[in-house]
N, C-alpha and C positions, 0 to 999 in steps of 0.2 A: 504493500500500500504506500502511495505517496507520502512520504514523511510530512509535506504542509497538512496535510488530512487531519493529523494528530494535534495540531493545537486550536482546537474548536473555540478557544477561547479570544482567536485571536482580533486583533480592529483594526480597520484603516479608514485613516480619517486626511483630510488636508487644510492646507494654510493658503490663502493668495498670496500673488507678488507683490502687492501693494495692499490689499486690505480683505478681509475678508466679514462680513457683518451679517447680520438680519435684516430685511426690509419691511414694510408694510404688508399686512397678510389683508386675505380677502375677508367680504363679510363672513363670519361662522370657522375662520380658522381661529379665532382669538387666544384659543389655547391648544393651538397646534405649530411647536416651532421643529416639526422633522423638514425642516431643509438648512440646507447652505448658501448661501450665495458667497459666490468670489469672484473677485474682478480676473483678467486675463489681462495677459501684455503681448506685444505682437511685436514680430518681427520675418520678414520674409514671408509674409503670407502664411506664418504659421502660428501656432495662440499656445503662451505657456503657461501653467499654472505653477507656483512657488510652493514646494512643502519645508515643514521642517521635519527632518532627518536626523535618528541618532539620541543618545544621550548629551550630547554638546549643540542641538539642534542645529544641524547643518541645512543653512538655505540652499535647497536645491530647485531649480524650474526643470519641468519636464512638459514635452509635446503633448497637449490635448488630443487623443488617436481614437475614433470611432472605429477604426478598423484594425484593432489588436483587442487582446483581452487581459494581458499582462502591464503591471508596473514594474517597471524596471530601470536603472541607473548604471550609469558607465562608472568602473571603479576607477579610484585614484592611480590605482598601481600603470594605468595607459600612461601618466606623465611622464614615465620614465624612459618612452620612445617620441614624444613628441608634444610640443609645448603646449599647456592648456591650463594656462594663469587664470584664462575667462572663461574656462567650459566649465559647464553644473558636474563635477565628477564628486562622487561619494568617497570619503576615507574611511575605512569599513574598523581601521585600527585606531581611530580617532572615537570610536563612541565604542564605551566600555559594555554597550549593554544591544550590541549585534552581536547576532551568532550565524552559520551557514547549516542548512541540513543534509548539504552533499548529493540534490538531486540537480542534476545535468538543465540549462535554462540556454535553449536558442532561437531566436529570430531568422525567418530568412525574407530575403524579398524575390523581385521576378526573375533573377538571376544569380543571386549569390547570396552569402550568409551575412545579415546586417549585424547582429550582436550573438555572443555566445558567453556562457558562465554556470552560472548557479542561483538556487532560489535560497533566502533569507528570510533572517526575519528580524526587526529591530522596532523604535518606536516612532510613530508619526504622529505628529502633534498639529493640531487643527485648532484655531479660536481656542486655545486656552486648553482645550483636551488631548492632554497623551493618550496615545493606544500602547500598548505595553510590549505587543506581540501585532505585527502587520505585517502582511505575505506580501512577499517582493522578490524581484532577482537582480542579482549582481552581476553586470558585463565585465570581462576583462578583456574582450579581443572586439571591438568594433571603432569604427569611423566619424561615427556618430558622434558630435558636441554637448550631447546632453541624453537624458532617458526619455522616457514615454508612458503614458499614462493611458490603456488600455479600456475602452470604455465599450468594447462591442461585444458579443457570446459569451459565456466561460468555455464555449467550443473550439473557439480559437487561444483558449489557454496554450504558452508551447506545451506545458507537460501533460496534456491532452492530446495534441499533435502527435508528438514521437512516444509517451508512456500511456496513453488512454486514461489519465488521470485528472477530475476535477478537483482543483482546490478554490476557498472559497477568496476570491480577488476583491477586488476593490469597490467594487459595487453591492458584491455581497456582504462583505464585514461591514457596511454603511448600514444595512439592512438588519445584521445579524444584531449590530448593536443599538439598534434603535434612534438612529439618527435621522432616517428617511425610511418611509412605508414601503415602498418599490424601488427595485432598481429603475430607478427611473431620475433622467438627467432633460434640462434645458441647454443650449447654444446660444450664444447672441455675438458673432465675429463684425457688428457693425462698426464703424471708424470711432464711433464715441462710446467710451467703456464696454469694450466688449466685454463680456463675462460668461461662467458656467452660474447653473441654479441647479444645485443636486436634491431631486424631490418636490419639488414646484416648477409652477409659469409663471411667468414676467410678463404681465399683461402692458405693459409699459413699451415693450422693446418689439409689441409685433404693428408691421402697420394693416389695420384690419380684421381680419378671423382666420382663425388656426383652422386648419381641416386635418381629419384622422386621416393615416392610409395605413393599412396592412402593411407588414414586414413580408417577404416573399423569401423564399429557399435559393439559395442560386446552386443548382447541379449538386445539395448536401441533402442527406439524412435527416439533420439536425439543423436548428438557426445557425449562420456564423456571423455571416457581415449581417449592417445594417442596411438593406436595399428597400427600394419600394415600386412600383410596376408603372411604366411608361407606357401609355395606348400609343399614341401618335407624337411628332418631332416636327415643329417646321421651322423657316428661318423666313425673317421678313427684314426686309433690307431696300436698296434703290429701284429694285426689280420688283417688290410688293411681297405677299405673301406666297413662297416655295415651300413644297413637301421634303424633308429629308427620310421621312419614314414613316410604318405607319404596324399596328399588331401589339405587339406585349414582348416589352424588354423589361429587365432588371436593370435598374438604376442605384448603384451604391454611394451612401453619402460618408465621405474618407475622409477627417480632419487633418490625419497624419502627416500629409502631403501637402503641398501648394499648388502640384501640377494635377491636372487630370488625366483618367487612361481611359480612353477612347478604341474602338473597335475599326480594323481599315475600312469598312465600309460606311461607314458614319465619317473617316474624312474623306471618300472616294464622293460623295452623297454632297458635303456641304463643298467641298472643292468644286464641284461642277459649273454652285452655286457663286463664289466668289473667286476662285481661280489660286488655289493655294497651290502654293511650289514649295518644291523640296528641295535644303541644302546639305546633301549628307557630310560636308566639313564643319558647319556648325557649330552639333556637338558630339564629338567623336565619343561619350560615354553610351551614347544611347545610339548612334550610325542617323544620327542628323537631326535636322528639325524641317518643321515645317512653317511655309512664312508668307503674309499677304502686304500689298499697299495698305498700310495704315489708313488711309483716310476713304479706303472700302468698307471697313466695318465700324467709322464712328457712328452710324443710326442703325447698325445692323444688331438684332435680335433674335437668339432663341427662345422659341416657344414651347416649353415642356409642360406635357398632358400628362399628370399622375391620373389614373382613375377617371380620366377624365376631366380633369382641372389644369387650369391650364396656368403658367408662371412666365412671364415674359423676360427674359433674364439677358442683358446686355453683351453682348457677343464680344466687347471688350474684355471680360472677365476672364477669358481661355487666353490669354494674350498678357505676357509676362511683360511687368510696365519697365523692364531696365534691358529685357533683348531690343532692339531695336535698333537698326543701321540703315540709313538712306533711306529713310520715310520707310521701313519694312516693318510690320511686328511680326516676333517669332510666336507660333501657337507653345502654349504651356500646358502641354500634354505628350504624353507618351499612346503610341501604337501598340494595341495586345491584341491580342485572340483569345481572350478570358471569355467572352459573349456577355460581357455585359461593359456598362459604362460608370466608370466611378469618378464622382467629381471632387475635385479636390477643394482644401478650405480657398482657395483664393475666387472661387466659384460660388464656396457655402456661402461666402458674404451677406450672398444677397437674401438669403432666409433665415430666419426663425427657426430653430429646428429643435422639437422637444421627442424623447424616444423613451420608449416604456417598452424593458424588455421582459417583464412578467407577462404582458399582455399581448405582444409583439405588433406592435403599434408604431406608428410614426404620424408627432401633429406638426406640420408644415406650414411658413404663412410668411409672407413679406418681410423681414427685417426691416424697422423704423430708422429711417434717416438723420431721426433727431428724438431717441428714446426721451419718456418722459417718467416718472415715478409714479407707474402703474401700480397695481395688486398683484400681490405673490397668492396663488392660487397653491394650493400642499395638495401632489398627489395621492390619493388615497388609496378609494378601492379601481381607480384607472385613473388615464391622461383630461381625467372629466368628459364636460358637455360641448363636445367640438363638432363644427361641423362635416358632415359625411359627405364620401364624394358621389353622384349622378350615378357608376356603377360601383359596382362589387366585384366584380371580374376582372382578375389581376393574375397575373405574371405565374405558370406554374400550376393554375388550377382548370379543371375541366377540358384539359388538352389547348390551353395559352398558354404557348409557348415558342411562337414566331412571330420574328418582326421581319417586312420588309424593308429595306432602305434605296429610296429611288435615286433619278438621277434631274434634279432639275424641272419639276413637273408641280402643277396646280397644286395650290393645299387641298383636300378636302378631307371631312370628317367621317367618321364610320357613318352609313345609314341609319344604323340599328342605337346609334348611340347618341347622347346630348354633351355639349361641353358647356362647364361653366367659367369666370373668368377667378381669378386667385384668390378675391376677394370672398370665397364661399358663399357667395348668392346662392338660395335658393328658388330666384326668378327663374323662369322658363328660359333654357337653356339657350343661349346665343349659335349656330352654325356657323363653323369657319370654312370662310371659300375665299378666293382671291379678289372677289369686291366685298368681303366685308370687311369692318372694322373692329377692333377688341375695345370690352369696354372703359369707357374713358377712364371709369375708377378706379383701375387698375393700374398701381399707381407706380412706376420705376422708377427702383434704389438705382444710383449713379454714384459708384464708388471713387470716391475723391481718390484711390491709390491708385486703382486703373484705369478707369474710363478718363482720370484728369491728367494722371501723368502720358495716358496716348495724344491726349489733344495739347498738351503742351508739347510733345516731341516734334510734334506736327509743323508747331510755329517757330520751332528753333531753326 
């Protein structure tokens, strides 16, 4: 049996980089404080949360990762091959009150082994409360600047991976100890205070209404990632409303990353549409990139239909705001054959994103431009009273399980089906075709890091 297995006692809790507090609960939580909220610091399109570590409380930041299920921290002992004055590394012989349980801890990514080590256990101290005993693992061979903070399956646990062994991570000791009812977490990566909310909504930081979507399987047994099911894909831009696809994809929401992983026929599809070229000198880690006239996609938008709902998301956002040479922007994603499409945080920006993995739920909804100090809603017995989308038929069930992806051709929408606009309206459903229009209320986030650093390269 897994040696973490053995200390049922254990908790893990966290600290922010800058603060971590209580907010204003809604009406009827008044004597319900199972959440957390913490601010997030950003850097590179990616969002770090600060704990304290150890008996000597070592401020460590690590990656906010929807797409792992492990925390884990690169150990000190890396300094001794290479400088890391500024990296979050752990000194394991620095806190008198770590210990190791000598079971094997490794990461891998799409091509190679990103961390490898051992799982631990020491204490992490959150707003005032130490855990005594918190499961973790120790890197001593990766590349990586800092650790990761695993907030997806316990399936994707590694000692699940290579030993068939669940222990209970970071969501669950949250849970075990009573500090939040469900594993269940908020996002909010917008430009002003982004933050996590572990076990409540932030009604504050969405602009308009959350809508529920089912979690879906991608090709597993079991949940792993966090996905949610894609009907239809278009892009609207100088030419009007174009199709890029149309059926039931899996859509995975990745914090881990900045870039996203995209499938070739999804840029064979939008390439048609705007004329994307590829320079495989680039970036010789990945055998190139891919790159458009900048000032083809300043009004160009993708339009993703979860369920049916549809999110107009600024086509800037895939577009890394420091590649850029002779008016060019490089796309900020990588090419797989995974069959599905994972977005990275520099994309999440533009949502709201609360996930409830008891209930395997996902509520979605505009990230607010300019958050205001909402109500903290505490998830209970689920993610609450959100709104549902027009279908139920999603990615995976009833034999949906193909997407086509065209080449350059009209939008239109299933017959059999209605789409509504992000805003979760309940009104009688809008049809998209190429003379219509989406509703005006539907209102687009414009991310001052990319959509303003394109239009300023533009003018340089």
């Amino acid at each position: 049996m897994l040696a973490l297995r053995t200390l049922c006692a254990c908790v893990l809790t966290f600290a922010s980089a800058s603060e971590t507090f209580l907010v204003k609960r809604a009406d009827g939580d008044d004597d319900d404080e199972s959440y957390i909220y913490a601010n997030l610091t950003s850097e590179n399109d990616l969002y770090y949360i600060n704990l304290e570590v150890g008996s000597n409380k070592q401020q460590l930041s690590v990656v906010v990762d929807t797409g792992s299920a492990d925390l884990w921290f690169p150990s000190v002992s890396e300094c001794k091959t290479r400088n890391c004055a500024n990296d979050d590394f752990f000194n394991t012989s620095a806190s008198t009150s770590f210990h190791t349980n000598q079971t094997a801890f490794q990461v891998t990514g799409s091509n190679d082994i990103v961390a490898s080590g051992y799982y631990a256990q020491d204490s992490i101290n959150v707003f005032g409360k130490e855990i005594e005993y918190a499961n973790f693992a120790i890197s001593n061979s990766t590349n990586e600047t800092s650790g990761y903070l695993g907030l997806a399956y316990p399936a994707l646990e590694s000692a699940n991976l290579t030993d068939d062994q669940i222990y209970s991570n970071f969501l669950t000791q949250l849970v075990e100890n009573k500090y939040i009812h469900r594993p269940a977490y908020s996002l909010y990566f917008g430009d002003e205070s982004p933050s996590i909310l572990f076990g409540a909504i932030d009604t504050g930081k969405v602009n308009g209404e959350l809508t529920q979507f089912d979690i879906v399987h991608i090709n597993q047994e079991h949940f792993t990632k966090i996905a949610i099911s894609m009907n239809h894909l278009n892009y609207d831009g100088t030419e009007g409303l174009q199709s890029i696809g149309d059926g039931y994809y899996p859509v995975v929401l990745g914090t881990g990353t900045d870039y996203s992983m995209i499938p070739a026929d999804f840029v064979d599809s939008v390439g048609s549409i705007i004329t994307l070229e590829f320079d495989e000198d680039a970036d010789e880690a990945i055998g190139g990139v891919y790159y458009v006239d900048c000032i083809s996609i300043i009004e160009g938008e993708l339009i993703f239909a979860f369920q049916n709902v549809e999110f107009s998301v600024p086509f800037a956002y895939f577009f890394s705001g420091s590649d850029k040479r002779d008016g060019q922007c490089y796309l900020n994603a990588i090419v797989t054959k995974d069959g599905y499409i994972e977005l990275g945080s520099s994309v999440l920006q533009y949502f709201y994103i609360t996930v409830d993995l008891e209930d395997n739920k996902v509520g979605l909804g505009e990230a607010a431009q300019h958050p205001t100090h909402g109500e903290i809603h505490v998830i209970k017995d689920s993610i609450g009273d959100l709104v549902h989308p027009p279908t139920k038929n999603v990615y995976g069930k009833d034999g949906h399980d193909s997407f086509g992806f065209f080449d350059n051709q009209v939008a239109n929408t299933p017959s059999n089906s209605s789409t509504t606009t992000s805003s979760g309206s309940n009104s009688p459903a809008t049809s998209v075709s190429s003379s219509s229009s989406r509703n005006d209320a539907s209102v687009l986030f414009v991310s001052n890091l990319s959509y303003g650093a394109l239009i300023l390269a533009l003018l340089m």
